[in-house]
N, C-alpha and C positions, 0 to 999 in steps of 0.2 A: 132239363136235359140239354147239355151243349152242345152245340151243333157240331163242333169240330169233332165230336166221335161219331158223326154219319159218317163220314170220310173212311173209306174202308182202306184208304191209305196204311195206316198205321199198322194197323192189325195185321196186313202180309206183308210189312217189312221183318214186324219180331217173327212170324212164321215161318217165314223164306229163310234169317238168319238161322232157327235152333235146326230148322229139320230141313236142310239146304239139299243131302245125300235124296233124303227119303221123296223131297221134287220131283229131282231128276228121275228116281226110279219110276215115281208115279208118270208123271206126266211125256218124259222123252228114256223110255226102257232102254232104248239102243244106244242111245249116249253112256249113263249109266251101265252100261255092259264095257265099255268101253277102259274104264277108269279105273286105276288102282285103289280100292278105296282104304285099304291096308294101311296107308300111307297119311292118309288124312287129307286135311284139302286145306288151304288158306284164302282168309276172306280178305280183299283189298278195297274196301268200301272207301279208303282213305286216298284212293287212287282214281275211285270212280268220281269222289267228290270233286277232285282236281280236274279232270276234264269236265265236269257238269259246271266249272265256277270258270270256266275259262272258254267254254263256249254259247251259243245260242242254242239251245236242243231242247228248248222248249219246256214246259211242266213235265216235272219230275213225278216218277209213280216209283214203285217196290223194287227200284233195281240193285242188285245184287251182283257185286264182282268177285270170284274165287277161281284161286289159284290149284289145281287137280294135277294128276300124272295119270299117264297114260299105260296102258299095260303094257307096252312094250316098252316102259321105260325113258319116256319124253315127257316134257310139262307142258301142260296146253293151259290157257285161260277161258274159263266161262261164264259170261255175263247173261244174267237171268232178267228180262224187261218182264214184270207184271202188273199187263196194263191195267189199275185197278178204278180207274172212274166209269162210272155209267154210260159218257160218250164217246163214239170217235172221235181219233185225231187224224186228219188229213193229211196231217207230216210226218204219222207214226213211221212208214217204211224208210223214210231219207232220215229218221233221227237214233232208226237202230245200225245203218248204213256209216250214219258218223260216228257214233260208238264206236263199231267195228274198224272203220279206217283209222280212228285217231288213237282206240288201244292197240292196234299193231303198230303203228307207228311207234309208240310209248314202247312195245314191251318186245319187239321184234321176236315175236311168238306167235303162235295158230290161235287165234281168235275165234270161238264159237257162242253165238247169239242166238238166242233162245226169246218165244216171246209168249206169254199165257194172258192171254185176252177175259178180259169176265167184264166184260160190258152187254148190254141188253138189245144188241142190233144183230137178229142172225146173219144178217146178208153182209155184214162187215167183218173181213176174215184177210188182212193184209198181212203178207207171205216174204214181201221181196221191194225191193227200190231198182229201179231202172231211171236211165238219164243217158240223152245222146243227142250228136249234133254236126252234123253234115259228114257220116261217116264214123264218127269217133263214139261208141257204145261203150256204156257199163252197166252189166246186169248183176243183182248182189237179192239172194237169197235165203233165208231163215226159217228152221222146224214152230213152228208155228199150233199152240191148242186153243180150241174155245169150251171156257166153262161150259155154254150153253149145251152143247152137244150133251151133256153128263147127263142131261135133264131125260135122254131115251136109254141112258144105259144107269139104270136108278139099280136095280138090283146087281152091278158089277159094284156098284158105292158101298151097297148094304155088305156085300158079301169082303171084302178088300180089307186086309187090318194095314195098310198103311197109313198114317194119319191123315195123308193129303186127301184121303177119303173122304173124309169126315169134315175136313175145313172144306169140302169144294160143295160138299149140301148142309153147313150153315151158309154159305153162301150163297147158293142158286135157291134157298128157302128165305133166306133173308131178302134176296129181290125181290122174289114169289109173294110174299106177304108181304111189302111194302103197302101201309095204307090199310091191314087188315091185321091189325095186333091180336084180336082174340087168335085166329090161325096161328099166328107167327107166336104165341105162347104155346100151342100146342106142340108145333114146330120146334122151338127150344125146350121142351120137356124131353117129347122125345130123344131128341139128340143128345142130350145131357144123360139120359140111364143110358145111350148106346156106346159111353165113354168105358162104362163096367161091363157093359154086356161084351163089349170087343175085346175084351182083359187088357186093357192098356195098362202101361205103367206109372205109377204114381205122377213123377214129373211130365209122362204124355196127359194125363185125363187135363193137370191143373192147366200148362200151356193151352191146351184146345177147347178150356171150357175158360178160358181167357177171353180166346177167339172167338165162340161162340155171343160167350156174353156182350161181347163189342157191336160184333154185327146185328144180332137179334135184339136188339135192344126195342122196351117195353114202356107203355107209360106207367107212371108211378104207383096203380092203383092195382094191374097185372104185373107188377115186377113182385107187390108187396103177396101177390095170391102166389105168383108163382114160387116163392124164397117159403112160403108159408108151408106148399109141397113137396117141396125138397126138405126140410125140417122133418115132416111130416113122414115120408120112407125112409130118413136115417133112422127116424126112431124106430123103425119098424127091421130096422136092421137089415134092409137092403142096399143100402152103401156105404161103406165100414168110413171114409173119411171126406164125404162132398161137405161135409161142414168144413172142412179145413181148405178145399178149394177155395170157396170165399175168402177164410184167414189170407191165403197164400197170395191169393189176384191183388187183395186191398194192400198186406203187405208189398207186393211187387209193386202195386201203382205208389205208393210210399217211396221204395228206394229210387223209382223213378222223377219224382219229382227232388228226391233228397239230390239226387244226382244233376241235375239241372241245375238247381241253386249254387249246389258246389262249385261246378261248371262257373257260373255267375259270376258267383265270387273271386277263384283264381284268376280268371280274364282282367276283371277290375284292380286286384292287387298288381296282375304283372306290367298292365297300362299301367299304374302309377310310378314302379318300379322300373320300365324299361322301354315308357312312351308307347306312341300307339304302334299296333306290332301288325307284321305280315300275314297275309293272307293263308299264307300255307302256314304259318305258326298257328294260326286258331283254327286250321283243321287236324291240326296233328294233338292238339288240346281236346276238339270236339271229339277225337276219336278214341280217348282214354275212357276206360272202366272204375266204375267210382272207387274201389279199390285204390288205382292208379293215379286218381285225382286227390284223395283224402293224404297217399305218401308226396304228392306234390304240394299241397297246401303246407304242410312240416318242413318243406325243405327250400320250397320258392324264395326265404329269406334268406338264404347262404348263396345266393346267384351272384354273383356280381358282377355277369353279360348274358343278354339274349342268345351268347356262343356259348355259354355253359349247359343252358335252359335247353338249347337244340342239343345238345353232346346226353342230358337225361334222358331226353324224348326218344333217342336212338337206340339208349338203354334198352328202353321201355317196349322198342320195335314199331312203334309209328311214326 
């Protein structure tokens, strides 16, 4: 087992990204009441990485920047910090603070900071950043949830069909049974029939048993019992397609590494082709869909300037 998928990093950035609406409902309702969601929302992660490469703000967790409208017809901006490591940070409040100050700056817009805590310290519950000095005060404030709290409200989890239901006890059971795999196999049984039991939709069950899989992760000898009982009620005809969940994850973890390489590769041709290149050029690269990188790899040899290469990328909207 590689250690890099303890890290429950990963797993809520692709979460936050598919079911970004379905967050806000869950976790900040009055926000979500707020927004036109008719309208769709757009994601600026390629904005977020610009200020995360251009300042000090410390270890990076699941944050997510997207562009919304307001019901009454305004654009506001909403940046979602999900603090996803086990410890506090001491800096958290002055590093959602600089967020906040330097994407208004950036987008001379209403900046709202949001911040979802799932780390395992109840008495750490940071709200707000203040700083002041013979007189001169600034006080700066943020809606603020903690996983843990979910842990006394278990049957509002049970009863909830929105997904983030379900990703917030794989994870408060994926803490819970740290160190105690035979549990934490019951734990992911469970919650794997509660993807049918909930009638989710095809593309919810496979994303969340994605999730599940990542965080509840098993030694190889209970992964191999548990793959064995899941086999075991399809045959029996109580999950018309969790065989194909499996298909779909391994697939996906496929395209995801196919994308990477590709990733690789482009950067290396366009260095050879157009010298070492700008920082904001290889975020605007990082930030294409392997779709978007496979018509670039066909076409990166008809360039003939890094001003043509920026003129596609704008095309493309990153």
């Amino acid at each position: 087992m590689s250690s890099n998928r303890q890290d429950f990093d990963n797993p809520w950035k692709v979460i936050l990204e598919v079911y970004f609406d379905k967050c806000l409902a869950f976790f900040f309702p009055e926000i979500h009441a707020e927004i036109d969601w008719s309208r769709g929302y757009e994601c600026l992660n390629t904005e977020l990485q610009q200020i995360d490469r251009t300042s000090e703000l410390g270890k990076r967790w699941a944050d997510k920047l997207a562009k919304v409208w307001r019901k009454e017809g305004s654009e506001a901006f909403v940046i979602i910090h999900a603090e996803v490591q086990g410890q506090p940070e001491t800096v958290f409040g002055a590093r959602m603070y600089t967020y906040y100050y330097r994407l208004g700056d950036k987008f001379k817009a209403p900046i709202v900071s949001v911040a979802i805590l799932s780390d395992e310290r109840p008495s750490w519950r940071p709200n707000g950043f203040e700083t002041g000095l013979w007189g001169c005060e600034m006080s700066f404030r943020f809606p603020m949830v903690k996983l843990l709290d979910y842990e006394q409200r278990w049957e509002e989890l049970e009863a909830s069909q929105n997904v983030f239901a379900t990703v917030v006890m794989a994870h408060l059971k994926a803490q819970a049974t740290r160190g105690q795999p035979s549990e934490r196999k019951v734990w992911k049984w469970s919650l794997t029939r509660r993807l049918y039991e909930r009638g989710y939709k095809r593309e919810e069950i496979i994303n969340l048993y994605r999730f599940i899989d990542w965080v509840m992760q098993l030694p190889e000898e209970l992964e191999l019992e548990f793959q064995t009982e899941l086999e075991q009620w399809e045959q029996e005809g109580r999950m018309p397609y969790l065989s194909t969940i499996e298909r779909m994850a391994r697939q996906a973890g496929r395209e995801e590494g196919r994308e990477e390489g590709e990733r690789a590769l482009i950067l290396r041709q366009l260095a050879r082709r157009f010298g070492a290149m700008s920082v904001q050029r290889q975020i605007r690269i990082e930030a294409l869909a392997l779709p978007q990188l496979e018509e670039l790899g066909e076409v990166l040899l008809d360039f003939q300037s890094g001003e043509e290469l920026d003129r596609w990328l704008d095309e493309c909207g990153v």
